[in-house]
C-alpha positions in Angstrom: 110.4 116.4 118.5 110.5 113.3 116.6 110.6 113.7 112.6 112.3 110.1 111.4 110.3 108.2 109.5 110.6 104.4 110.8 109.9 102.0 108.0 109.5 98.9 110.2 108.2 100.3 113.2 107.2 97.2 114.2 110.3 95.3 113.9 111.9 93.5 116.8 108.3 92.8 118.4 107.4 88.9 118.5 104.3 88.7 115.5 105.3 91.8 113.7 103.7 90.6 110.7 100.5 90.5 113.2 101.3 93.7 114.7 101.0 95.4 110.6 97.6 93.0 110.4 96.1 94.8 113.3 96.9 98.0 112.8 96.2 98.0 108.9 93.6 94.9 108.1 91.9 93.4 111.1 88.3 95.3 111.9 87.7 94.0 115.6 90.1 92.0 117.7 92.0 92.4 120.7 94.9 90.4 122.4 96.5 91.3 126.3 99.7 92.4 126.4 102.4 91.9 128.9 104.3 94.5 130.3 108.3 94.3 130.5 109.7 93.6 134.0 111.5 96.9 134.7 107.8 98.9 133.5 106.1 96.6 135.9 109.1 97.6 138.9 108.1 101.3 138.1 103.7 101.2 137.6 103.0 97.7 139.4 101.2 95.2 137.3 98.6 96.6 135.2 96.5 94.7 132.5 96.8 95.9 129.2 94.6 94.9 125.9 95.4 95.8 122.2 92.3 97.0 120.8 92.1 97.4 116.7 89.6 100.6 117.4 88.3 102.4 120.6 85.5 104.9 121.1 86.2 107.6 118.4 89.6 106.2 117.7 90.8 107.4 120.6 94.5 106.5 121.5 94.2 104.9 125.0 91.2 104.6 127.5 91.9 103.9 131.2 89.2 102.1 132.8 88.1 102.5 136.5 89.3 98.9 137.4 92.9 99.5 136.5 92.8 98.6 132.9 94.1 99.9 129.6 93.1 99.7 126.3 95.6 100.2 123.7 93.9 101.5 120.3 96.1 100.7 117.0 93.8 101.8 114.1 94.6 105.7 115.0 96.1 109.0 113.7 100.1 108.6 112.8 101.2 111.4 115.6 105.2 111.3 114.3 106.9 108.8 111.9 107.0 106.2 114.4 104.2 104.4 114.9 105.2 102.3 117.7 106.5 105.8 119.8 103.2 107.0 119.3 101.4 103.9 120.6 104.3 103.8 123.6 103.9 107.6 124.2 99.7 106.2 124.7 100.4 103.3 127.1 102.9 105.6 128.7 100.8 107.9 129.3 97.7 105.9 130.7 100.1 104.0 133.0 101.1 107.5 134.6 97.2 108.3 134.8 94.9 107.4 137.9 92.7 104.3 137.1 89.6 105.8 135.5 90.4 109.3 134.6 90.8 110.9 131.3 94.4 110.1 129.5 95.8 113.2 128.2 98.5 111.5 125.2 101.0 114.3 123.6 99.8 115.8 120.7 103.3 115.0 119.4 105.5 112.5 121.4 109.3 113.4 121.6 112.4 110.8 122.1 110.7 108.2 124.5 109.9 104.5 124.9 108.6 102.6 122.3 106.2 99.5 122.0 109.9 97.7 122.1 110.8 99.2 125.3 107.4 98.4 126.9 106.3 95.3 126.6 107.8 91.9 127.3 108.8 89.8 124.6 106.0 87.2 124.1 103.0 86.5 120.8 100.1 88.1 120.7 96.6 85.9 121.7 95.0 87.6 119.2 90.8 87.1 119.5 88.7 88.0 116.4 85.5 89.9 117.3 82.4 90.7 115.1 81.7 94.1 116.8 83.0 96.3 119.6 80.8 95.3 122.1 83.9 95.0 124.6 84.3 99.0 124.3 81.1 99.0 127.3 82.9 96.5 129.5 82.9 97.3 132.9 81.9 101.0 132.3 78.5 102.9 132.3 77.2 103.6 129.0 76.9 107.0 127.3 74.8 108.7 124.4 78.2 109.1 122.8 80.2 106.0 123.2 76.8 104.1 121.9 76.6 106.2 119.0 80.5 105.8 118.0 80.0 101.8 118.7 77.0 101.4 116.2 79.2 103.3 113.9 82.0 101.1 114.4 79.9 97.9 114.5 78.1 99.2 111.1 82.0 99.1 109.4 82.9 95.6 110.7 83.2 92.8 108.0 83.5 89.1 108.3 87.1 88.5 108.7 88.9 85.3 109.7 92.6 84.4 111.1 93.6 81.8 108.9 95.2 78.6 110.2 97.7 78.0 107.5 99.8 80.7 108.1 101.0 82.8 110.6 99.0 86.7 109.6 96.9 85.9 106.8 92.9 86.9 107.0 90.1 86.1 104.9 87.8 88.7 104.9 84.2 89.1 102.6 83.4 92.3 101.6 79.6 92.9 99.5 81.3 92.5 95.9 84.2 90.0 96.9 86.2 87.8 99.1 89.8 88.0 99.6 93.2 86.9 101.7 95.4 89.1 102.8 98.6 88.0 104.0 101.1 90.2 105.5 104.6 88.1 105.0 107.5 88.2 107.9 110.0 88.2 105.2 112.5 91.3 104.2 111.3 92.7 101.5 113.4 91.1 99.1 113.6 88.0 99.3 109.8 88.0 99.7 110.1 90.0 96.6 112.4 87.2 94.8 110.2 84.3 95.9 106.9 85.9 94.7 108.6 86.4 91.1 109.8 82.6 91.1 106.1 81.6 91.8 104.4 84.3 89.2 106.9 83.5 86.4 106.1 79.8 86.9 102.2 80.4 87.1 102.1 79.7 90.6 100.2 82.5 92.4 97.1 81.2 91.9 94.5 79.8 94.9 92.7 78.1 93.2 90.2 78.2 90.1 87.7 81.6 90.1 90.3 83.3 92.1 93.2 85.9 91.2 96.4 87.4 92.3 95.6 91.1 92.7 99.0 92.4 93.5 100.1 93.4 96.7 100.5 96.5 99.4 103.6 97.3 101.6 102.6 98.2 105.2 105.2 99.8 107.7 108.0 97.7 105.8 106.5 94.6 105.0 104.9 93.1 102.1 101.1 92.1 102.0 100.2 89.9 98.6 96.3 89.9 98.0 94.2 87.2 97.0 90.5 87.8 95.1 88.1 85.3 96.0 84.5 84.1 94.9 82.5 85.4 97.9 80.3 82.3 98.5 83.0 79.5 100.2 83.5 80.7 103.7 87.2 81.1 105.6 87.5 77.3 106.2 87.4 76.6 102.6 90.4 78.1 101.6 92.6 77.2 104.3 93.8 74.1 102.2 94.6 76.0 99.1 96.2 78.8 101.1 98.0 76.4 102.5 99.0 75.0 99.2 100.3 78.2 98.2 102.1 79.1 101.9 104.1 75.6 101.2 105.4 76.4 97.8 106.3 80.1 99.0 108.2 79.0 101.3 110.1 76.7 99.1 110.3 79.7 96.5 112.3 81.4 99.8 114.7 78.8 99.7 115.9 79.1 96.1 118.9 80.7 95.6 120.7 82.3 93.5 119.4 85.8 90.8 116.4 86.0 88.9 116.6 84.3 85.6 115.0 87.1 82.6 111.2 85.3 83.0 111.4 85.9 86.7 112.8 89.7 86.6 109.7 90.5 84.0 107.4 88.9 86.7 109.4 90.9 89.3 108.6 94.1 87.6 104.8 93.2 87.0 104.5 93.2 90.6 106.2 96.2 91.4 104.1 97.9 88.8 101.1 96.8 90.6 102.3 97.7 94.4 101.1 100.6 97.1 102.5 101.2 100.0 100.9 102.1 103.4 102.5 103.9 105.9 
């Protein structure tokens, strides 16, 4: 049985930061994955998608024409997150086309995500509902009513341009950006003190800094926006603020007293996600 907690379980995958986006921010999207050479030697070629949600947050689904869907937003089944989601796609590549997938209630010592797939970015593709869930399969009373569910808790979200993992996304009240950095943790840490001590987290006029989250190991600094301006609006001051971030990264040297205050401010304000 498998009882470690993995803080970065995404780590070592191409687009981790994107991997932590889909499983943690990103409504409705998919992307195809690519299976490693010696999975493909033992199952044969199958096509597999990465679904943010399936049909009541199931795992895995099989589909009748050889594919699998890959569900990330799920229940944690251990303190791996990515040997849970390998235990899934193991599991649906050792089931007939079509049938049921039975996954482990709890996944032992096995592949992981890591061990799976080939090396390669995801094609991520944004989707305003979950329409893809009916696909090549006959509808049912049940799937339809967990799809208008789903589609009833999508908000407008948008992969930003400026940076690799950072989403705008409106919600009724606000707008905001969420952008899930590929750094360590600290010196992602150290650069964001640099730029709050010298007034430089700011997007813009009407918008904030709201503090930031830690998901499975990384850091994700949040932006509150005026809701009117759409996605494209805010991909030049993002932008603005991606380039002096990354020249915050390549400051070295400690923390002078003003940057250690701002350092603790945003600790103060962080959660973390596991």
């Amino acid at each position: 049985m498998r009882d470690v907690f993995v803080p970065r379980p995404f780590k070592g995958l191409a687009d981790e930061p994107d991997w932590v986006a889909l499983r943690e921010l990103v409504p409705a999207a998919t992307s195809p994955l690519r299976l490693a050479p010696d999975v493909i030697d033992k199952y044969g070629e199958r096509e597999v998608v990465l679904a943010t949600v399936l049909p009541m947050a199931l795992p895995v689904l099989g589909r009748p024409d050889g594919r699998i869907l890959l569900g990330m937003q799920r229940n944690t089944q251990s303190g791996d997150v990515s040997r849970d989601l390998g235990a899934a796609l193991e599991a649906a590549l050792e089931t007939d086309s079509g049938a049921t997938v039975s996954v482990p209630a709890l996944p032992g010592p096995g592949p992981r995500l890591q061990d799976l797939l080939a090396d390669g970015r995801l094609e991520i593709t944004m989707l305003n509902d979950f329409g893809f869930w009916l696909d090549g399969v006959d509808e049912d009373p049940v799937t339809r009513a967990s799809l208008e569910r789903a589609d009833a808790s999508v908000f407008p979200t948008v992969r930003l341009a400026a940076a690799r993992a950072a989403y705008w996304c409106r919600l009724p009240a606000k707008a905001h950006v969420r952008w899930v950095l590929p750094e360590d943790e600290d010196p992602a840490l150290a650069a964001l003190s640099r730029l709050a001590a010298a007034g430089g987290l700011s997007l813009g006029e009407g918008t904030r800094f709201a503090g930031m989250f830690r998901a499975h190991g990384l850091l994700v600094p949040v932006w509150d926006l005026p809701n009117s301006p759409e996605a494209t609006d805010w991909e030049e001051p993002f932008g603005d603020f991606a380039g002096r971030y990354a020249r915050a990264l390549e400051v070295t040297g400690g923390l002078d007293p003003a940057e250690r205050r701002a350092r603790q401010g945003l600790l103060a304000r962080q959660l973390t996600l596991r």
